[in-house]
C-alpha positions as CSV (number, residue, x, y, z in Angstrom):
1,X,22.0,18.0,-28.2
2,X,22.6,18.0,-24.6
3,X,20.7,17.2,-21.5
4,X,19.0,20.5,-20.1
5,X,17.8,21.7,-16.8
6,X,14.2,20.7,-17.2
7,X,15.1,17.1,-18.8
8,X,17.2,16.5,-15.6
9,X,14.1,17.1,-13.6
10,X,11.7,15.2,-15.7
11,X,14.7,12.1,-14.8
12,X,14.9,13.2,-10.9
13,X,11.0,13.7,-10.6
14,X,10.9,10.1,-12.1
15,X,13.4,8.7,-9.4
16,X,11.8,10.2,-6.3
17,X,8.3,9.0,-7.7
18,X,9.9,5.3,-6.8
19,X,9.6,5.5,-3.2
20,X,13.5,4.7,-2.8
21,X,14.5,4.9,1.1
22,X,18.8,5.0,0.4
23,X,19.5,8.7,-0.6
24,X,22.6,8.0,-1.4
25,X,21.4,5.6,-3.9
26,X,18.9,7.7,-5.2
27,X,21.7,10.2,-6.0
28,X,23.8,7.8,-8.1
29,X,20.8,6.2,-10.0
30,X,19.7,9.8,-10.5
31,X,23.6,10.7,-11.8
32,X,23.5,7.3,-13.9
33,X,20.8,8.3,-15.6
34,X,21.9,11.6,-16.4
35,X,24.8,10.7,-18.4
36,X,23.6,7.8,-19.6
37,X,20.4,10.2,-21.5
38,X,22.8,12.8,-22.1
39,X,25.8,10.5,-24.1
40,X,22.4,9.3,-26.3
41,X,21.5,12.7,-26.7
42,X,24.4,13.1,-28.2
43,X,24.0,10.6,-30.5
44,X,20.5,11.9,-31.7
45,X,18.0,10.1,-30.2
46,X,14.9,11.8,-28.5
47,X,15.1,12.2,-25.0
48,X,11.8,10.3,-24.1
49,X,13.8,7.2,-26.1
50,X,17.0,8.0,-24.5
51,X,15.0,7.8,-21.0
52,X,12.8,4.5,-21.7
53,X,16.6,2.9,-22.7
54,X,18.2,4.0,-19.8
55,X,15.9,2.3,-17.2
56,X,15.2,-0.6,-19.1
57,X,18.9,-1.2,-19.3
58,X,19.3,0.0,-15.4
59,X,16.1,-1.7,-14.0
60,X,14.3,-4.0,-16.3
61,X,12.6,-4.7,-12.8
62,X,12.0,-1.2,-11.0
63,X,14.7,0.9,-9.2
64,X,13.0,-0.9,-5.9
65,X,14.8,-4.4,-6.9
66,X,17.9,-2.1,-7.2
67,X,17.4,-0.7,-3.5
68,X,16.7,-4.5,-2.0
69,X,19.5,-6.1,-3.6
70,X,21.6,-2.8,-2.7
71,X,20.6,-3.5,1.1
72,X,21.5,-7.2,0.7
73,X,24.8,-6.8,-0.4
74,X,25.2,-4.3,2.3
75,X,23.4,-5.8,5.6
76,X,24.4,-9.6,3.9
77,X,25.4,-11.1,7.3
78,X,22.9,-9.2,9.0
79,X,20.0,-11.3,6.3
80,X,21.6,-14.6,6.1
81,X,22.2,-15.1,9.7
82,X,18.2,-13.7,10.5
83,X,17.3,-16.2,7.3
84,X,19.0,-19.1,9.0
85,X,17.6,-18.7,11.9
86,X,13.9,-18.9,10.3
87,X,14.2,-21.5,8.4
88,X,15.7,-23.2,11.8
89,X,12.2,-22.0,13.7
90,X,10.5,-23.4,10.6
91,X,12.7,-27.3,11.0
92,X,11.9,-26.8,14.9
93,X,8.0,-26.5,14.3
94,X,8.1,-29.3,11.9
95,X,9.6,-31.5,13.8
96,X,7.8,-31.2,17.2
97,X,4.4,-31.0,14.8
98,X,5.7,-34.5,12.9
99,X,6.5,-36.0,16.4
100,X,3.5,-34.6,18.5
101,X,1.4,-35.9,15.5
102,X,2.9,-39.5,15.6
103,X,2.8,-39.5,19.3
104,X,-0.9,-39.0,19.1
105,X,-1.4,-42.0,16.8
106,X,1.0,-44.1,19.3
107,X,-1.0,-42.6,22.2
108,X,2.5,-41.5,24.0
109,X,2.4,-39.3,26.6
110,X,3.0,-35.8,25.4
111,X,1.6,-36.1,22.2
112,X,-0.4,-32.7,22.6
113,X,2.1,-30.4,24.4
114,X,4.4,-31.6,21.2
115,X,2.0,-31.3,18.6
116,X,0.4,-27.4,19.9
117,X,4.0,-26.0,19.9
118,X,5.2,-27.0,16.8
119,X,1.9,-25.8,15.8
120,X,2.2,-22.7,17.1
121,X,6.2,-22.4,16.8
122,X,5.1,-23.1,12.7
123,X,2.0,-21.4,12.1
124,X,2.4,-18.0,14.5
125,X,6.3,-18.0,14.0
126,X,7.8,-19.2,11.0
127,X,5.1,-18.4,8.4
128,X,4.4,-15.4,9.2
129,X,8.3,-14.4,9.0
130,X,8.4,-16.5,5.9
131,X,5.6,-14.1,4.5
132,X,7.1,-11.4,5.3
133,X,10.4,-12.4,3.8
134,X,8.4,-13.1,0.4
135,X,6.0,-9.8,0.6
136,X,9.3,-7.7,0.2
137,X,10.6,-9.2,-2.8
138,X,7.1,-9.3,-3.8
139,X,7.5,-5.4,-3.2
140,X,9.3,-4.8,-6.8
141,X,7.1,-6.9,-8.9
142,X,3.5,-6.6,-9.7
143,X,0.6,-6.3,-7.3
144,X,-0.5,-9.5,-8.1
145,X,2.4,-11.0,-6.6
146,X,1.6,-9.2,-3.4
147,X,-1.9,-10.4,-3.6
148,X,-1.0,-13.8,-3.8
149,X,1.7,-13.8,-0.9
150,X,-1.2,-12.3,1.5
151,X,-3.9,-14.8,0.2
152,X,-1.2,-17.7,0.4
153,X,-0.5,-16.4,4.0
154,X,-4.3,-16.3,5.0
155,X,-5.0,-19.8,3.7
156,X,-2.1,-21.4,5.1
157,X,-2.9,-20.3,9.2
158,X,-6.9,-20.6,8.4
159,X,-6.2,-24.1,7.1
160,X,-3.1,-24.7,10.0
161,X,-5.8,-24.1,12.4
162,X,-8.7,-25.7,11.0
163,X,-6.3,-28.8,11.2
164,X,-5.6,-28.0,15.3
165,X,-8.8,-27.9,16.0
166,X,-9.9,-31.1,14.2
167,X,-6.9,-32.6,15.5
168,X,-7.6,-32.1,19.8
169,X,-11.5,-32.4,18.7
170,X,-12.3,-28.6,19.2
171,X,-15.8,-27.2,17.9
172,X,-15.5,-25.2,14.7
173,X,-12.5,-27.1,13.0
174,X,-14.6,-28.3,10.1
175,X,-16.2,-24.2,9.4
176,X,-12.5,-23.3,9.3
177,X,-10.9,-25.8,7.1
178,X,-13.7,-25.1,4.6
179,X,-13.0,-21.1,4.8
180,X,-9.0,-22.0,4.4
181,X,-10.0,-24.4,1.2
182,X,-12.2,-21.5,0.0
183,X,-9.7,-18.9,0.2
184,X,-7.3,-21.3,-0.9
185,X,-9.0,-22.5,-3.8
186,X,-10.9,-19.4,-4.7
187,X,-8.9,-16.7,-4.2
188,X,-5.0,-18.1,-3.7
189,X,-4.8,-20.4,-6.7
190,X,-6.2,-18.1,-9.6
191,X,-3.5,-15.7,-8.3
192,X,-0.6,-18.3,-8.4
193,X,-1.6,-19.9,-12.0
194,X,-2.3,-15.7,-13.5
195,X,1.5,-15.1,-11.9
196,X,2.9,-18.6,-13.8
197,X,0.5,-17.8,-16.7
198,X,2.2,-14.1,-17.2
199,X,6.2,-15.3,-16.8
200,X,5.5,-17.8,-19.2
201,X,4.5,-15.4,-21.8
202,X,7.1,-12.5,-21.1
């Protein structure tokens, strides 16, 4: 039996339906695919099995892990050079934040210009590109790892804030650090132990 016209668009309607951005590798998955049903074909098997084979085998994970790790491998210097440079914003926050903090306890002089811009270098820099970096991997896996990136990202600057304001005495720290423990606690953690709960079953 061999692969006909209709089957091929059955396999091409399935590939566009994936949201992939890279034509070009849209074209070669949708070619792989192809051959791959029509060799089993061949051999017998039904095309629905052939099909469910030949994805699982391509992308136990979704053709959009293919398309990330496709545009890692080809903008790789690009990505680790923008990486290294976040996680040096996220050492540069620390850092001022650890030594504005100590500063404060040592009344130094200084203490709070230190302590605000690692805050801010931290909480309105790095995190947010750190969330960013883990929402598109999140992309390609299930939408409650994309739930729980967002929530993680909300209760980290509600809580980073509700610390800056209890830290230089400002009104309204306390309301926010109990909204940042309630999203945390509430809505953050039940996503984080479901996620753990469902790898350690597959």
């Amino acid at each position: 039996m061999k692969l006909s016209p209709q089957q091929e668009d059955v396999i091409c309607d399935y590939v566009d339906s994936q949201g992939l951005k890279l034509k070009s590798l849209r074209d070669d998955i949708v070619d792989h695919l192809c051959c791959v049903v029509d060799s089993e074909l061949r051999l017998g098997k039904s095309f629905d099995q052939s099909f469910e084979e030949a994805i699982k085998e391509l992308a136990p994970n979704g053709l959009i892990d293919i398309e990330r790790k496709t545009f890692f491998l080809l903008n790789s210097k690009r990505i680790i050079m923008m990486k290294k440079l976040m996680y040096l914003i996220g050492f540069i926050g620390s850092a001022s934040l650890t030594i504005g903090a100590t500063f404060k306890v040592l009344y130094y002089p200084g203490a709070n210009i230190l302590f605000i811009t690692g805050f801010l270098t931290l909480f309105l820099v790095f995190i947010p590109l750190l969330t960013f970096d883990r929402y598109k991997v999140a992309i390609a896996k299930s939408m409650s790892d994309k739930v729980k990136v967002i929530l993680g990202f909300i209760a980290a600057i509600v809580t980073g804030f509700a610390g800056l304001f209890k830290f230089l005495h400002w009104q309204s720290g306390t309301v926010l650090l109990l909204a940042g423990a309630f999203i945390f606690a509430i809505d953050f953690l039940p996503f984080l132990f479901f996620t753990m709960y469902k790898r350690s079953v597959e």
